[in-house]
KEKE-3310 file (N, C-alpha, C; in steps of 0.2 Angstrom, whole numbers, plus 5000, padded with zeros to 4 digits):
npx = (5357:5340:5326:5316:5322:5328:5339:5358:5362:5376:5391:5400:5417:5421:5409:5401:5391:5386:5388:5389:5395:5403:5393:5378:5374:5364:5368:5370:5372:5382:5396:5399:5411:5426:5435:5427:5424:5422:5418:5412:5425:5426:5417:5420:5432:5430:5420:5431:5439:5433:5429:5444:5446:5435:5439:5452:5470:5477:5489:5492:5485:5473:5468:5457:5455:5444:5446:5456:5463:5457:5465:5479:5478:5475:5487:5496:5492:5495:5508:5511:5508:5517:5529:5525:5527:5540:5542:5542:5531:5519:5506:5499:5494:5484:5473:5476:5474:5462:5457:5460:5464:5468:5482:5494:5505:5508:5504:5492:5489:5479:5474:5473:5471:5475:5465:5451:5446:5450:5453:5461:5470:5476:5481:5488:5499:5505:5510:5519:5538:5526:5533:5527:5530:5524:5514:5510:5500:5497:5489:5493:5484:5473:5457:5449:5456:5457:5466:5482:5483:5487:5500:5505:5500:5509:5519:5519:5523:5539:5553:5561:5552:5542:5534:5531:5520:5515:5507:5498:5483:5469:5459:5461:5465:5476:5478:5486:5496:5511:5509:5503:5512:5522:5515:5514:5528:5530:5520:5527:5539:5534:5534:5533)
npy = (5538:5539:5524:5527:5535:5536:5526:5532:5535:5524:5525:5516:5509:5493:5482:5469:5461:5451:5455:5470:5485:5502:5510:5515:5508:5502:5510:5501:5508:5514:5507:5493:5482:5485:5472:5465:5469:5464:5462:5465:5470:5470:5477:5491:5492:5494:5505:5515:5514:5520:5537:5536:5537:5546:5557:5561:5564:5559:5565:5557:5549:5549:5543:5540:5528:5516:5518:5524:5509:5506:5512:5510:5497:5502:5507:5497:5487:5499:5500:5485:5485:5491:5481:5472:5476:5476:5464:5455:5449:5446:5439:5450:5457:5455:5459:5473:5476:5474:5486:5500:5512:5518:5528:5532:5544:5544:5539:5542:5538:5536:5535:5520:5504:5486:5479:5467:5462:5446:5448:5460:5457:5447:5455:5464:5456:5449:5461:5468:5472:5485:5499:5513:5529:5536:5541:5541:5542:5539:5534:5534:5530:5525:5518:5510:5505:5490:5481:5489:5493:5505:5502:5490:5492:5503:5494:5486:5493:5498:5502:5511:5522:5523:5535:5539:5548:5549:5553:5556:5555:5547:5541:5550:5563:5572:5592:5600:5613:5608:5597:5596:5603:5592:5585:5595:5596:5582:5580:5591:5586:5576:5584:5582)
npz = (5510:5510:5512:5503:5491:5474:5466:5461:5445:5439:5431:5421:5414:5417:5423:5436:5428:5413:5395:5393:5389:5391:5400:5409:5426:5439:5455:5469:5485:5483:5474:5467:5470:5465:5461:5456:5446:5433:5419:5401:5393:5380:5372:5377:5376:5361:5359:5367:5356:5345:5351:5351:5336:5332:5340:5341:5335:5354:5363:5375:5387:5403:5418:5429:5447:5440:5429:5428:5428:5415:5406:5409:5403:5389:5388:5390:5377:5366:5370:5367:5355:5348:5350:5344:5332:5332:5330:5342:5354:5349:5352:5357:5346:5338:5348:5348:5336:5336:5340:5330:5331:5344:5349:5356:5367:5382:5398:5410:5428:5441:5458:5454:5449:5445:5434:5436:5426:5416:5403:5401:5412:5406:5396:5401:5405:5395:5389:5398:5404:5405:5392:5388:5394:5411:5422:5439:5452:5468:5482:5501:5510:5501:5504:5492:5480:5476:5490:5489:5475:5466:5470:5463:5451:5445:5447:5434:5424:5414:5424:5422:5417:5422:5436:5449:5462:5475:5489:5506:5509:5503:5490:5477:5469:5472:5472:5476:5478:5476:5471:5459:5452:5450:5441:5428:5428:5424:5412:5403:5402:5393:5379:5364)
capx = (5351:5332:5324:5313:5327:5329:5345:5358:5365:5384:5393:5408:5418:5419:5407:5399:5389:5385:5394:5389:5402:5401:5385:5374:5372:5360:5373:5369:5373:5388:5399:5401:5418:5432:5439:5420:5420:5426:5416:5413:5431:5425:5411:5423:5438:5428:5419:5437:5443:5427:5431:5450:5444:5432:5440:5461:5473:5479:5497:5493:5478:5472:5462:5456:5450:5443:5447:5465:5464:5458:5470:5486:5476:5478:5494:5498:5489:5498:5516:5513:5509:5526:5532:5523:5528:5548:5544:5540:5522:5511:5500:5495:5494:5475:5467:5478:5469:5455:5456:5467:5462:5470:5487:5495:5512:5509:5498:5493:5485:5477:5470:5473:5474:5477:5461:5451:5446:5453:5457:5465:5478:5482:5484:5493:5504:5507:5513:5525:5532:5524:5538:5528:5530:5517:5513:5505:5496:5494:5486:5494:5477:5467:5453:5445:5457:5458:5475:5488:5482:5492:5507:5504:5499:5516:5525:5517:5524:5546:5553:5565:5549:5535:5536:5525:5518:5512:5501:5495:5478:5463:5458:5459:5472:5480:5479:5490:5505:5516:5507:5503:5522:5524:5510:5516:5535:5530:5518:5532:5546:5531:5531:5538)
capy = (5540:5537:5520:5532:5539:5533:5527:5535:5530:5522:5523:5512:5506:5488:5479:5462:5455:5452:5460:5475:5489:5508:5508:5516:5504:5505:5506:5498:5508:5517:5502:5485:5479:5482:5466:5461:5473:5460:5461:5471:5474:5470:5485:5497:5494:5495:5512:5519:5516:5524:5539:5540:5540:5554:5565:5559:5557:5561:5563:5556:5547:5549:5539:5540:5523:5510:5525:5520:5503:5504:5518:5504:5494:5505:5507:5489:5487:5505:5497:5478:5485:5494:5477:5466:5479:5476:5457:5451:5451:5443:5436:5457:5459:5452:5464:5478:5475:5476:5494:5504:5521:5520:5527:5538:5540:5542:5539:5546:5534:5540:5530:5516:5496:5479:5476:5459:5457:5442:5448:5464:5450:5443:5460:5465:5450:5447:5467:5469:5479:5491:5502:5518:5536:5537:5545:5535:5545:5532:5538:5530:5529:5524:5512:5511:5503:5486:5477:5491:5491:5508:5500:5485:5495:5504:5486:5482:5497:5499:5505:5518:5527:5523:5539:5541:5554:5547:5558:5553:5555:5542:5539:5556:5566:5580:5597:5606:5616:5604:5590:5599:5604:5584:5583:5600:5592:5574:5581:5594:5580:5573:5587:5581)
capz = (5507:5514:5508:5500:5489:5471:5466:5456:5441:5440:5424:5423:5411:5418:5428:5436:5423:5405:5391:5392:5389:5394:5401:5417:5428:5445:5458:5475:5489:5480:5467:5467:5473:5462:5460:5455:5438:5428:5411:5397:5388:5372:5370:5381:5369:5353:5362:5365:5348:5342:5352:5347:5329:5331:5343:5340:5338:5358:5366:5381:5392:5411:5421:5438:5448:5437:5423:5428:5424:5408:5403:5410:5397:5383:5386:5389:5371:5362:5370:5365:5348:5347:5353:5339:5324:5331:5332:5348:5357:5344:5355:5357:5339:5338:5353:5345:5328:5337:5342:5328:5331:5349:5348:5362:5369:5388:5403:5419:5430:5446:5461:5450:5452:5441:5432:5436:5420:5413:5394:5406:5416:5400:5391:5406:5408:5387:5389:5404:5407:5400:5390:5390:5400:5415:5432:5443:5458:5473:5491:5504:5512:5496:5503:5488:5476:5478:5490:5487:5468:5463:5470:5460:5445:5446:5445:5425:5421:5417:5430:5421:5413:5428:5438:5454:5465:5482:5495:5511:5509:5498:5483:5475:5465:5476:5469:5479:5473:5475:5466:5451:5448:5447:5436:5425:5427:5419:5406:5401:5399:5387:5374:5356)
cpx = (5345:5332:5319:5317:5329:5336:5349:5362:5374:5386:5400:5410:5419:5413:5403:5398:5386:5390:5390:5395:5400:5395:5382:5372:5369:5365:5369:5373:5382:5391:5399:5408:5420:5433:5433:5418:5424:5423:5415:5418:5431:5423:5417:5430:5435:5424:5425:5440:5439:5428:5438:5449:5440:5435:5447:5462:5474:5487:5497:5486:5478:5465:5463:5452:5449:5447:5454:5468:5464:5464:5476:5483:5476:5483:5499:5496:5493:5506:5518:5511:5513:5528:5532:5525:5538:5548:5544:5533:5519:5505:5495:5489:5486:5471:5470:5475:5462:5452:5463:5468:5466:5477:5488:5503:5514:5502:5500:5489:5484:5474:5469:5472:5475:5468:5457:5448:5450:5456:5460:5472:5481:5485:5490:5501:5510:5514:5519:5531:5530:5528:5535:5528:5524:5518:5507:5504:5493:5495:5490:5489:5473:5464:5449:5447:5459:5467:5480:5488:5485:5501:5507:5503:5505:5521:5524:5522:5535:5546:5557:5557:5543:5539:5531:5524:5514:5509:5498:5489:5474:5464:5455:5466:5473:5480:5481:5495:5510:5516:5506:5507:5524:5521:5513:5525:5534:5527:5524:5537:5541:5531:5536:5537)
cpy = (5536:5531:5522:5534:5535:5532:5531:5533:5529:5522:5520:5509:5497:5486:5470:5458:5453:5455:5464:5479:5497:5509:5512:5509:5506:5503:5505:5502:5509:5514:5497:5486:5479:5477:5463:5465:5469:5460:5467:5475:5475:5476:5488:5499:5495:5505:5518:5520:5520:5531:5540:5543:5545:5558:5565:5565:5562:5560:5559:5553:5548:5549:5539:5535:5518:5513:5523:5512:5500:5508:5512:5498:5495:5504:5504:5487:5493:5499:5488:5477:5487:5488:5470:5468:5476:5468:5452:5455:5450:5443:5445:5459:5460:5456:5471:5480:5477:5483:5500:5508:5522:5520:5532:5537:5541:5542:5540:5542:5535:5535:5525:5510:5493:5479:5471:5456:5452:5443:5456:5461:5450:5450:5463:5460:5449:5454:5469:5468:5483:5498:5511:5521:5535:5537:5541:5540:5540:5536:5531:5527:5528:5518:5510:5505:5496:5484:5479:5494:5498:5508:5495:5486:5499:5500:5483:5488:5497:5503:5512:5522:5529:5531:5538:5544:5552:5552:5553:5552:5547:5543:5544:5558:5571:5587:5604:5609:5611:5599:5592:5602:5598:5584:5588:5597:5586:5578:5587:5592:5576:5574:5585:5580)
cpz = (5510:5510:5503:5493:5480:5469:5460:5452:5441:5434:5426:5413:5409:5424:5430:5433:5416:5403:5388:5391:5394:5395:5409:5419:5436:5451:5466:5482:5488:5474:5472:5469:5466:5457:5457:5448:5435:5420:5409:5394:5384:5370:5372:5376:5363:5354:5365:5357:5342:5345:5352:5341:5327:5333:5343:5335:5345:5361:5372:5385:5400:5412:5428:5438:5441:5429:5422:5426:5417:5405:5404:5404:5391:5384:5385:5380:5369:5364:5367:5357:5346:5347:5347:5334:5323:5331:5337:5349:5353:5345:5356:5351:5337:5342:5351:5337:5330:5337:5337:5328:5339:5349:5354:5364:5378:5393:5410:5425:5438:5449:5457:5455:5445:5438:5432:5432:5417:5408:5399:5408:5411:5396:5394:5405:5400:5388:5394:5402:5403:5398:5390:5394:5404:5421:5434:5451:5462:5481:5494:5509:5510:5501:5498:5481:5480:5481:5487:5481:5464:5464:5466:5452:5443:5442:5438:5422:5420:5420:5429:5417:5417:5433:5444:5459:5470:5487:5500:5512:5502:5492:5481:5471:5469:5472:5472:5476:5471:5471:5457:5447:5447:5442:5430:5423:5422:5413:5401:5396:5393:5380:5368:5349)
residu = (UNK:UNK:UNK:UNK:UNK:UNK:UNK:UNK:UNK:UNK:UNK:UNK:UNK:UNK:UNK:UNK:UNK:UNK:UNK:UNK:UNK:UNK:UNK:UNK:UNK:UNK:UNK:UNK:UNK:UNK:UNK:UNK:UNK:UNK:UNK:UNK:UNK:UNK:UNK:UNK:UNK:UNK:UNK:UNK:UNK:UNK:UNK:UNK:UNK:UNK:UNK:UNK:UNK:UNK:UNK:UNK:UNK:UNK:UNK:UNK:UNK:UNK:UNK:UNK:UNK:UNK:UNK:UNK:UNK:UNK:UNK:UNK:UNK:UNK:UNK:UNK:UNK:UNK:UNK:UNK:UNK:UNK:UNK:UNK:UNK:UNK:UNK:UNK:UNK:UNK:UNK:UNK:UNK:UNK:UNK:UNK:UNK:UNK:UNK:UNK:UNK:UNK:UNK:UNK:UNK:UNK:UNK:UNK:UNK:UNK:UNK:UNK:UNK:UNK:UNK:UNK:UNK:UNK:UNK:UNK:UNK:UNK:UNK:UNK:UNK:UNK:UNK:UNK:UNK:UNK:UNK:UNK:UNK:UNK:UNK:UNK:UNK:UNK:UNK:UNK:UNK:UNK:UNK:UNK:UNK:UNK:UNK:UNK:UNK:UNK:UNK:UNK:UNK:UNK:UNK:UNK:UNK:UNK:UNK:UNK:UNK:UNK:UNK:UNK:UNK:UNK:UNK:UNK:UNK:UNK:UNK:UNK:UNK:UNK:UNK:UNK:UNK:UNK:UNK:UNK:UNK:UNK:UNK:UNK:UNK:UNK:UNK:UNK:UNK:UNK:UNK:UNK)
# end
Protein backbone atom coordinates (compact mmCIF):
# COMPACT_ATOMS: atom_id res chain seq x y z
CA UNK A 1 0.00 0.00 0.00
CA UNK A 2 0.84 3.79 -0.93
CA UNK A 3 1.92 5.94 2.23
CA UNK A 4 -1.32 7.60 1.37
CA UNK A 5 -3.33 4.50 1.93
CA UNK A 6 -5.30 4.14 5.23
CA UNK A 7 -4.67 1.07 7.29
CA UNK A 8 -6.73 -1.81 7.58
CA UNK A 9 -8.09 -3.20 10.41
CA UNK A 10 -6.64 -6.68 12.31
CA UNK A 11 -8.83 -8.60 14.32
CA UNK A 12 -7.01 -11.10 16.62
CA UNK A 13 -7.73 -13.06 19.24
CA UNK A 14 -4.38 -12.30 20.98
CA UNK A 15 -2.15 -9.49 20.74
CA UNK A 16 1.06 -7.31 21.91
CA UNK A 17 -0.29 -5.07 24.54
CA UNK A 18 -2.82 -4.38 27.17
CA UNK A 19 -5.57 -6.68 28.23
CA UNK A 20 -7.48 -6.32 25.67
CA UNK A 21 -9.38 -9.35 24.17
CA UNK A 22 -11.05 -9.91 20.69
CA UNK A 23 -10.55 -6.73 19.56
CA UNK A 24 -9.63 -4.59 15.88
CA UNK A 25 -6.43 -3.73 16.15
CA UNK A 26 -4.43 -1.15 13.55
CA UNK A 27 -2.22 -3.64 12.01
CA UNK A 28 1.33 -2.31 10.86
CA UNK A 29 2.23 -3.46 7.51
CA UNK A 30 0.13 -6.67 7.74
CA UNK A 31 0.63 -8.39 11.93
CA UNK A 32 2.85 -8.19 14.59
CA UNK A 33 5.04 -11.13 15.06
CA UNK A 34 3.42 -14.24 16.33
CA UNK A 35 5.48 -14.99 18.99
CA UNK A 36 4.78 -11.07 20.16
CA UNK A 37 0.56 -11.85 20.56
CA UNK A 38 0.94 -12.64 23.96
CA UNK A 39 -2.00 -10.77 25.73
CA UNK A 40 -5.39 -10.85 26.20
CA UNK A 41 -6.60 -14.58 27.23
CA UNK A 42 -8.69 -13.35 29.90
CA UNK A 43 -11.45 -11.16 27.51
CA UNK A 44 -10.87 -13.89 24.70
CA UNK A 45 -11.78 -16.86 26.91
CA UNK A 46 -14.61 -15.11 28.83
CA UNK A 47 -15.83 -13.85 24.85
CA UNK A 48 -15.57 -17.67 23.71
CA UNK A 49 -17.54 -18.90 26.57
CA UNK A 50 -20.06 -16.28 25.90
CA UNK A 51 -20.30 -17.55 22.47
CA UNK A 52 -20.50 -21.19 23.26
CA UNK A 53 -23.39 -20.37 25.57
CA UNK A 54 -25.30 -18.47 22.98
CA UNK A 55 -24.59 -20.37 19.98
CA UNK A 56 -23.62 -24.21 21.78
CA UNK A 57 -23.36 -26.50 22.55
CA UNK A 58 -20.59 -27.66 19.43
CA UNK A 59 -19.00 -31.13 18.52
CA UNK A 60 -15.99 -29.85 17.44
CA UNK A 61 -13.86 -26.61 16.96
CA UNK A 62 -11.40 -25.32 14.07
CA UNK A 63 -8.94 -22.80 14.07
CA UNK A 64 -6.72 -21.42 11.46
CA UNK A 65 -3.22 -19.43 12.56
CA UNK A 66 -3.50 -17.76 15.81
CA UNK A 67 -7.39 -19.20 15.52
CA UNK A 68 -5.35 -22.43 16.01
CA UNK A 69 -3.71 -21.77 18.99
CA UNK A 70 -6.52 -20.67 20.88
CA UNK A 71 -8.63 -23.69 19.62
CA UNK A 72 -5.21 -26.15 21.17
CA UNK A 73 -6.23 -24.02 24.21
CA UNK A 74 -9.75 -25.01 24.45
CA UNK A 75 -9.00 -28.12 24.02
CA UNK A 76 -6.14 -28.21 26.43
CA UNK A 77 -8.80 -26.63 28.98
CA UNK A 78 -12.07 -29.04 27.61
CA UNK A 79 -9.38 -32.35 28.13
CA UNK A 80 -7.76 -30.97 31.58
CA UNK A 81 -11.30 -30.58 32.63
CA UNK A 82 -12.05 -34.29 31.89
CA UNK A 83 -8.65 -34.86 33.68
CA UNK A 84 -9.76 -32.84 36.97
CA UNK A 85 -13.37 -34.35 37.15
CA UNK A 86 -11.28 -38.14 37.11
CA UNK A 87 -9.02 -36.64 39.69
CA UNK A 88 -5.92 -35.38 38.35
CA UNK A 89 -5.19 -31.70 36.75
CA UNK A 90 -6.37 -29.51 39.53
CA UNK A 91 -4.29 -26.82 38.68
CA UNK A 92 -6.91 -26.70 35.27
CA UNK A 93 -9.79 -26.84 37.43
CA UNK A 94 -9.76 -22.87 38.11
CA UNK A 95 -9.33 -21.66 34.29
CA UNK A 96 -11.94 -24.34 33.34
CA UNK A 97 -14.35 -22.66 36.00
CA UNK A 98 -13.61 -19.86 34.15
CA UNK A 99 -15.17 -20.67 30.94
CA UNK A 100 -18.17 -23.49 31.56
CA UNK A 101 -20.00 -23.13 28.49
CA UNK A 102 -16.97 -24.38 26.59
CA UNK A 103 -17.49 -28.04 25.90
CA UNK A 104 -16.58 -29.80 22.68
CA UNK A 105 -15.10 -33.21 21.67
CA UNK A 106 -12.65 -32.51 19.00
CA UNK A 107 -10.44 -29.95 17.19
CA UNK A 108 -9.09 -29.18 13.79
CA UNK A 109 -6.15 -26.93 14.12
CA UNK A 110 -4.86 -25.40 10.76
CA UNK A 111 -1.56 -23.43 10.24
CA UNK A 112 -1.30 -23.60 13.85
CA UNK A 113 1.75 -23.01 16.50
CA UNK A 114 2.26 -23.09 20.47
CA UNK A 115 0.76 -20.02 21.89
CA UNK A 116 3.21 -17.33 23.49
CA UNK A 117 0.94 -16.32 25.93
CA UNK A 118 1.98 -17.26 29.20
CA UNK A 119 -1.43 -18.45 30.82
CA UNK A 120 -1.48 -20.62 27.14
CA UNK A 121 2.32 -22.44 28.23
CA UNK A 122 0.90 -23.08 31.50
CA UNK A 123 -2.57 -24.30 30.22
CA UNK A 124 -0.69 -26.21 27.64
CA UNK A 125 1.87 -27.70 29.81
CA UNK A 126 -0.72 -28.37 33.03
CA UNK A 127 -2.77 -30.34 30.08
CA UNK A 128 -0.32 -32.66 27.89
CA UNK A 129 -0.82 -34.20 26.27
CA UNK A 130 -3.81 -33.22 25.11
CA UNK A 131 -6.27 -36.60 25.18
CA UNK A 132 -8.63 -35.30 22.72
CA UNK A 133 -9.42 -36.16 18.74
CA UNK A 134 -7.67 -33.58 16.39
CA UNK A 135 -6.35 -32.85 12.78
CA UNK A 136 -3.67 -30.79 12.62
CA UNK A 137 -3.10 -29.24 8.88
CA UNK A 138 0.85 -28.09 8.79
CA UNK A 139 2.49 -26.68 5.37
CA UNK A 140 5.62 -27.71 4.96
CA UNK A 141 6.55 -24.23 3.73
CA UNK A 142 4.40 -22.24 6.27
CA UNK A 143 6.48 -19.08 6.89
CA UNK A 144 4.10 -17.62 8.81
CA UNK A 145 3.65 -19.77 11.94
CA UNK A 146 6.27 -19.36 14.23
CA UNK A 147 9.74 -22.04 14.31
CA UNK A 148 7.94 -25.33 12.91
CA UNK A 149 4.99 -24.36 15.31
CA UNK A 150 2.36 -26.88 13.65
CA UNK A 151 4.90 -29.55 14.22
CA UNK A 152 5.19 -28.37 17.67
CA UNK A 153 1.49 -27.99 18.14
CA UNK A 154 1.02 -31.63 16.99
CA UNK A 155 3.61 -32.68 19.94
CA UNK A 156 0.94 -31.28 23.08
CA UNK A 157 -1.50 -33.20 21.52
CA UNK A 158 -1.61 -37.63 22.31
CA UNK A 159 -0.12 -39.26 19.73
CA UNK A 160 -2.71 -42.13 19.33
CA UNK A 161 -5.58 -39.31 18.76
CA UNK A 162 -3.43 -36.45 16.99
CA UNK A 163 -3.87 -37.02 13.32
CA UNK A 164 -2.11 -34.85 10.75
CA UNK A 165 -2.27 -33.77 7.15
CA UNK A 166 0.94 -32.20 5.84
CA UNK A 167 1.03 -30.29 2.25
CA UNK A 168 3.93 -28.69 0.64
CA UNK A 169 2.64 -25.60 0.31
CA UNK A 170 2.36 -22.27 3.36
CA UNK A 171 0.22 -21.37 5.61
CA UNK A 172 -3.23 -22.30 4.20
CA UNK A 173 -5.39 -25.27 4.37
CA UNK A 174 -5.35 -27.18 1.03
CA UNK A 175 -8.68 -27.78 -0.64
CA UNK A 176 -7.84 -30.17 -3.06
CA UNK A 177 -9.64 -33.60 -3.40
CA UNK A 178 -7.32 -35.17 -1.60
CA UNK A 179 -7.23 -33.00 1.42
CA UNK A 180 -10.80 -32.78 1.99
CA UNK A 181 -11.20 -36.67 2.01
CA UNK A 182 -8.69 -36.39 5.12
CA UNK A 183 -10.78 -33.65 6.51
CA UNK A 184 -14.33 -35.77 5.52
CA UNK A 185 -12.39 -39.01 6.94
CA UNK A 186 -11.36 -37.56 10.51
CA UNK A 187 -14.68 -35.59 10.93
CA UNK A 188 -16.63 -38.85 10.08
CA UNK A 189 -14.54 -41.00 12.63
CA UNK A 190 -15.94 -37.94 14.97
CA UNK A 191 -19.78 -38.65 14.70
CA UNK A 192 -21.43 -40.03 18.00
Amino acid sequence: GGAGEARRPKYCWLHEGGEAGPREEASRDGACPLAAQRCGWRRTLQALDDAFAAHGPFDGVLGFSQGAAVAAALAALVSGRASAAAGSGGEVAAEAAAAPAVRFRFVLCCGGFVGAAPELGALYERSAPIAMPSLHVVGEGDGVAPGGGGEELVRLFCPARAEVVRHGGGHFMPAGKRFVERYVEFLDAQRG
